[in-house]
N, C-alpha and C positions, 0 to 999 in steps of 0.2 A: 504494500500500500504506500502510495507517493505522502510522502512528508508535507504537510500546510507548511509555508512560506509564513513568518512573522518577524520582518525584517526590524528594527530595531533604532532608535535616532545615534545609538552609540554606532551602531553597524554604519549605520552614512557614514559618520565624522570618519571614523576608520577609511571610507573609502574615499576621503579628501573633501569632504562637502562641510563646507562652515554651517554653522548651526544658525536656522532664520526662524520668520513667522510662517516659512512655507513646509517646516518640517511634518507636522501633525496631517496635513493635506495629501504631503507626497504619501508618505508610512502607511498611509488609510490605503490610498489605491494601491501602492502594488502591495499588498497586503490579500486585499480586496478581489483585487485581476490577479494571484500567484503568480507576479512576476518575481523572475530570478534570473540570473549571470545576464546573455549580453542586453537580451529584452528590458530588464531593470536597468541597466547603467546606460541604455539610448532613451530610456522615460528621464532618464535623473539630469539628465547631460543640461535641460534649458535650466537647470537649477543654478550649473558650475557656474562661478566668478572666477572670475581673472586674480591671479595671485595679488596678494600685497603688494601695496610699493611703498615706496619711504619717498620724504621730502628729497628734493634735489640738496645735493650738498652746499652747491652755492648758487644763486638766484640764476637764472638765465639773463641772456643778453636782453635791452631795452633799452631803445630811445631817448634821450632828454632833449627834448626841443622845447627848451624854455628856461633862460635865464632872471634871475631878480633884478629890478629895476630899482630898488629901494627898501628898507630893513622891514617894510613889512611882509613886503613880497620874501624877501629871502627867507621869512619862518616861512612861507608859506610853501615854498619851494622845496623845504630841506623837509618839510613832510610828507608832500610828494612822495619825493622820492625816497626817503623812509618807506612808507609805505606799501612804493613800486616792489621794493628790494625786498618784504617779506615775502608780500605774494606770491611774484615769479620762483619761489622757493617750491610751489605746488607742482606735482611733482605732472602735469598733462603739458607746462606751459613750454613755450619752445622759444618765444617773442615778444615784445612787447613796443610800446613807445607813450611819449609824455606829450602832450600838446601845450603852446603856451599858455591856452586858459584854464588848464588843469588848478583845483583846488582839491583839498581834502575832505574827505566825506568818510564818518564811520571809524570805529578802531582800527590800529595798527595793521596792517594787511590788506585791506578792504580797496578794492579798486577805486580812483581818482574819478571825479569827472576831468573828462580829458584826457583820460587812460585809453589803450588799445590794450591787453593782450591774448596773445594767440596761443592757442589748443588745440592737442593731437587729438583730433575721436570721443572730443570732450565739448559736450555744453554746458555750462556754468550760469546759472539762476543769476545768482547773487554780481554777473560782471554786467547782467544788463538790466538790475533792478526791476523795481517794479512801475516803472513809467516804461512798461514795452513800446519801445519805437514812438518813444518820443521823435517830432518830427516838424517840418516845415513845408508851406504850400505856396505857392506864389501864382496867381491869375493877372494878369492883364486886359487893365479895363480902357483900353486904348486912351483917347483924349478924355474920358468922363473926369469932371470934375472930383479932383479927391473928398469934398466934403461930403457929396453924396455920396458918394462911396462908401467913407465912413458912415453916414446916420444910415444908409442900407444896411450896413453889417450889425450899426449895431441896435437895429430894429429884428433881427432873426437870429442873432447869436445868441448864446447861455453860456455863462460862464458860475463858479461857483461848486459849491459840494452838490450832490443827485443829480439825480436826472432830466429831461423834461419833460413838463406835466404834461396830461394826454390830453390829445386835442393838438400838439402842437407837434408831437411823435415822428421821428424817420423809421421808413421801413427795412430791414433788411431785405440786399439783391436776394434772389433763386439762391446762385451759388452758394452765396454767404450764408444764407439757414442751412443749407444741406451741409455746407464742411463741422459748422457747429453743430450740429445733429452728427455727425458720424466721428467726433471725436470724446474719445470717455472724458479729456481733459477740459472738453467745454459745452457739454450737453446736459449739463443740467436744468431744472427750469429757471433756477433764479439766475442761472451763466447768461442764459436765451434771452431771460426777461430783460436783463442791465444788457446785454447788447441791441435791445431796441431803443430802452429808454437814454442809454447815454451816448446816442446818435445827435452828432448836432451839438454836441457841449464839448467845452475847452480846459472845464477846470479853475485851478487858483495857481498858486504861486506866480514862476514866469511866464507862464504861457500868455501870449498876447494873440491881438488881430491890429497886425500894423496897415497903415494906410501909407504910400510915398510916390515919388517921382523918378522914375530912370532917368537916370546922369545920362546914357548915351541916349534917349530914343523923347522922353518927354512923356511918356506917357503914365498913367496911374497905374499904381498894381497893389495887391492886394495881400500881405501874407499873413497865414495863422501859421502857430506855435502851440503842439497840445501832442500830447501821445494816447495812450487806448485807453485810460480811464478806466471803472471796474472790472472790466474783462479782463483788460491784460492785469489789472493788479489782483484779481484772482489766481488767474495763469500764473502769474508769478510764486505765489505762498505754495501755490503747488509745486511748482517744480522745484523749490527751496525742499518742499517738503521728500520730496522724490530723491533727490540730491542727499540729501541726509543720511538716505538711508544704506545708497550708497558708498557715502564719503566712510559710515563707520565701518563696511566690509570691507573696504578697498584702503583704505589711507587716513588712521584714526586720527594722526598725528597733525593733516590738513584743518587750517581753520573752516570753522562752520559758511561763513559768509563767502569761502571759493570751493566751497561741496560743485559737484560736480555729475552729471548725469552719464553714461558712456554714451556715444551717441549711436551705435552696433546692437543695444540693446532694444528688448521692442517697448520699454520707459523711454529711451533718448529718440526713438522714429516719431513717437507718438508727441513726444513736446516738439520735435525739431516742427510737426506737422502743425501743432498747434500755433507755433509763433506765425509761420506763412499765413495763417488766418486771422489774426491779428494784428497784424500786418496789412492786410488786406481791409478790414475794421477799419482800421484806423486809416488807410488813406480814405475809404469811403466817407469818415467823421468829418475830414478836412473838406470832399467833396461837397457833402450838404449843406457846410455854410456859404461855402462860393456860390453854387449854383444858386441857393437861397437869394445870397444878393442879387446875383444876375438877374434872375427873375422879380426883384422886387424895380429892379431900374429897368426890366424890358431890354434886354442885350446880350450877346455872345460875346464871350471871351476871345481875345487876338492869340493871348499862349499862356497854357501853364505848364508848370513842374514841380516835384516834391522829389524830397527826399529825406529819409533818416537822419538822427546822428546818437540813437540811443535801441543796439538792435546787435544779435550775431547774425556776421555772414560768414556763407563757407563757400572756402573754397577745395578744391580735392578732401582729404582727410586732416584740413585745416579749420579751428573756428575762429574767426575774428571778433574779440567782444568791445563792441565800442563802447563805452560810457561817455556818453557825450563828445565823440567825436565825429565828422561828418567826413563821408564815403565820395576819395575822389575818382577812384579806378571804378569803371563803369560793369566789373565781373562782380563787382556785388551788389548790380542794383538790377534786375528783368526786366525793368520795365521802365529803366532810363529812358528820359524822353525834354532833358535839356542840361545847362551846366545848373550848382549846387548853389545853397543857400547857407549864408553865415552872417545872421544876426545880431548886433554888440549890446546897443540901449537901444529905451526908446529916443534918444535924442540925437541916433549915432545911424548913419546909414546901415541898412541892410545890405551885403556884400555878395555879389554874383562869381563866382568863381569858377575854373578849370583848373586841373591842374595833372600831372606824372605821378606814377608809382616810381616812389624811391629808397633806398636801403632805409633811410631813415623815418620817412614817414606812414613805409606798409601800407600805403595807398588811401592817407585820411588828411583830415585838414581839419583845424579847432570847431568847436560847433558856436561860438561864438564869446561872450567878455570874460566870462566866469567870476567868480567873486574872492577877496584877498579875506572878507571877514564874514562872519555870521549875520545874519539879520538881526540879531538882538547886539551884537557889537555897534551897529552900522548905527540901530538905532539911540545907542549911547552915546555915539562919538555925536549925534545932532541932537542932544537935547537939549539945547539952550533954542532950537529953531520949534518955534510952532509945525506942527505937520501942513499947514496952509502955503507959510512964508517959505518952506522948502523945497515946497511942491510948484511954487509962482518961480521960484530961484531957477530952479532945472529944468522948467519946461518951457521956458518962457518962447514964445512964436510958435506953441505946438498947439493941437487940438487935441488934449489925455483926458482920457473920461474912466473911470469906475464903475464897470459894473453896479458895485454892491453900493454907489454912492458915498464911498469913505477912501480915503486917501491909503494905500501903503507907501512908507514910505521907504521900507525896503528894497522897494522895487523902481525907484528912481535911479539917476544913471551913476551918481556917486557911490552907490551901493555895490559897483561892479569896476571890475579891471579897468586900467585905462584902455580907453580903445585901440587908442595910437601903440601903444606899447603892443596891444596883442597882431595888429597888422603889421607890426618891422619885423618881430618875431617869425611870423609868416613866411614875409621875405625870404628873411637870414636863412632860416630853415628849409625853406622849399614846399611851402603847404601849402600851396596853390596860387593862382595867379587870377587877381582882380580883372574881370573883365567890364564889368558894369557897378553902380553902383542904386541901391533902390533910397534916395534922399527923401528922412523925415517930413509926413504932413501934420502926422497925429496916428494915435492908437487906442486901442480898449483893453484892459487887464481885468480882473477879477477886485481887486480893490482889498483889503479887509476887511474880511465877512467878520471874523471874531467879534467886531465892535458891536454888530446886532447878531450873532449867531442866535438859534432858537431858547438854546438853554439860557443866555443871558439875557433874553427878551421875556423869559418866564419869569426870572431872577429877580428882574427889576419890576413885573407887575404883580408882584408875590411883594416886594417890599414895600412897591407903591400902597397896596392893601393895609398892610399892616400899619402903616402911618397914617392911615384915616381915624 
């Protein structure tokens, strides 16, 4: 009489298999099925991980394409690139580089905005945040006067936390419900639901809708500033989440925030798949407010183009993670369809650019001023200014309007790099080459919602109550 099969979670380890949450599962079936010799170890095989690896001994090679201009810039610099130099310690990175607008963001190790670097067979959450593909849009509104322009845009934009209320709602393309419907990473209903409702919305912090002038041509154009909003920052906690659980089988010794996906795995197919749709989201987000205007002024746009500068691309068994860098070699964009955008202030041209893949820059160029202090610095160094008096200082001959009707004043231009310094840097460097410039008319931001957020709006007629 044949022997029952009751294979054992010691018997795995024994036969090389780390110990996970899929033991109790495998055990059960061939248990189950009386698998044994090679029928058992071609069921176990989608189990195997790839050996350990250890940190690189010493960082991989990276870029510095950005010098200090002055002692504040040089802390800022020399964290940088601290920072660069634990990272690239991870043992997938092969490359890297620094951009002038590069600042620090996050503990010791944690990629720069202004950071690239590059991964063998590796996608990594944490190198492109959770503002996936953040990005920029530029329309040309031929001769239209920029004011209308502006009060079109911003008659149909939303800026701000949620979504837009219904009634006012974009739909998702065909395509776009079916890729979110067939992926487990974004088919949920509340995934589906926030990809309808935050169609059409830009957000808060930087993200603007600038209005300006072509230096070469004369004409008005249009650009937003926004990435995918709760989709991609779902997608994101996910693939952090995913990442994790790899980073512990694979390389415990790696920090959390450069966990890392394999991208061979059917975890790494299925995020790689995820981001192209999101990606896709989000240039359709940027589409809805253009065409919105267009349609509110009755006219066809003369050209547009977009492009990233907060996304992995890949090239061969290469991943590039930009944080905040903007993509000049045209193999990582599909669906190139002009030169790039690199934004500084609102007071500051928005910059048209082309440029060469070079040893040094891995084929990117800054994503625009980046900031030397925090916003609560920014706003210490100016408080002897009213928020009015400082907002009248640095806008002066613009048309800046707030969403939420409140001033930030983080988000004025002294708040950010000089500009000049980040365009000679450019230069010096080789990060692409100015071909146009789009000259300030005015812009829309989100403003400081905190000052009437809801809770604070309850706060204050809960007190108001109580002093009757």
């Amino acid at each position: 009489m044949k022997n029952t099969v009751n294979i054992t979670g010691k018997e795995l380890i024994d036969l090389g298999f780390r110990s996970g949450k899929w033991f109790p599962e495998a055990i059960d079936y061939i248990n189950a099925n009386q698998l044994e010799g090679e029928a058992m170890l071609d069921f176990l095989e989608q189990y195997r991980l790839p050996p350990m690896i250890n940190l690189h001994t010493t960082a991989a090679e990276f870029a510095i394409n950005i010098k200090a201009e002055n002692e504040m810039e040089e802390t800022n610099v020399t964290k940088v690139v601290d920072s660069m130099k634990v990272l690239m310690r991870t043992p997938t990175t092969v490359n890297g580089a620094i951009m002038p607008d590069a600042c620090p963001t996050g503990p010791l190790g944690t990629i720069p905005v202004g950071g690239v670097v590059v991964a063998k067979n590796a996608i990594h959450p944490g190198m492109h945040s959770a503002d996936i593909c953040c990005s920029v849009m530029l329309t040309d509104f031929g001769k239209m006067n920029p004011k209308l322009v502006l009060d079109a845009a911003y008659s149909i934009t939303h800026f701000g936390p949620g979504g837009r209320p219904r009634g006012k709602q974009f739909q998702l393309t065909e395509e776009l419900s079916t890729e979110f419907k067939a992926n487990k990473l974004l088919n949920t209903p509340k995934d589906i639901s926030l990809a309808i409702e935050h169609l059409g919305t830009q957000g808060d912090g930087n993200h603007f809708l600038f209005v300006g002038i072509s230096e070469k041509t004369g004409n008005t154009m249009m650009i937003t500033h926004h990435g995918s909003r709760a989709p991609g920052a779902r997608l994101y906690k996910k693939g952090m989440h995913i990442a994790e659980r790899f980073r512990k089988d694979l390389c415990p010794a790696a920090l959390k925030q450069n966990a890392w996906i394999p991208f061979e795995t059917e975890e790494g197919q299925m995020y790689w798949n995820a981001l192209q749709t999101i990606r896709k989201w989000t240039k359709l987000n940027h589409e809805c407010i253009h065409n919105s205007t267009l349609e509110v002024l009755e006219m066809e746009a003369e050209d547009r183009y977009w492009n990233e500068h907060n996304f992995v691309f890949k090239d061969g068994d290469l991943f590039y993670h930009a944080k905040g860098a903007t993509p000049l070699d045209a193999k990582f964009m599909p669906d190139i369809t002009g030169p790039r955008l690199i934004p500084l202030n609102m007071a500051e041209p928005v910059l048209i650019v082309e440029g060469k893949t070079t040893a040094n820059n891995l084929g990117f160029a800054p994503h625009g001023a980046g900031r030397n202090m925090s916003r609560t610095q920014h706003k210490r160094n100016n408080a002897d200014f009213t928020k009015e008096a400082l907002f009248d200082l640095e806008t002066e001959g613009l048309d800046v309007r707030f969403f939420s009707k409140e001033i930030d004043i983080s988000e004025l231009p002294s708040a950010y790099k000089n500009a000049q310094t980040v365009r000679s840097q450019m230069e010096e460097y080789g990060l692409g080459e100015i071909i146009d410039k789009v000259m300030p008319y005015g812009c829309i931001m989100a403003g400081d919602f905190q000052v009437n957020a809801p809770w604070r709006k309850k706060r204050r007629a809960r007190d108001s109550k109580n002093s009757e």
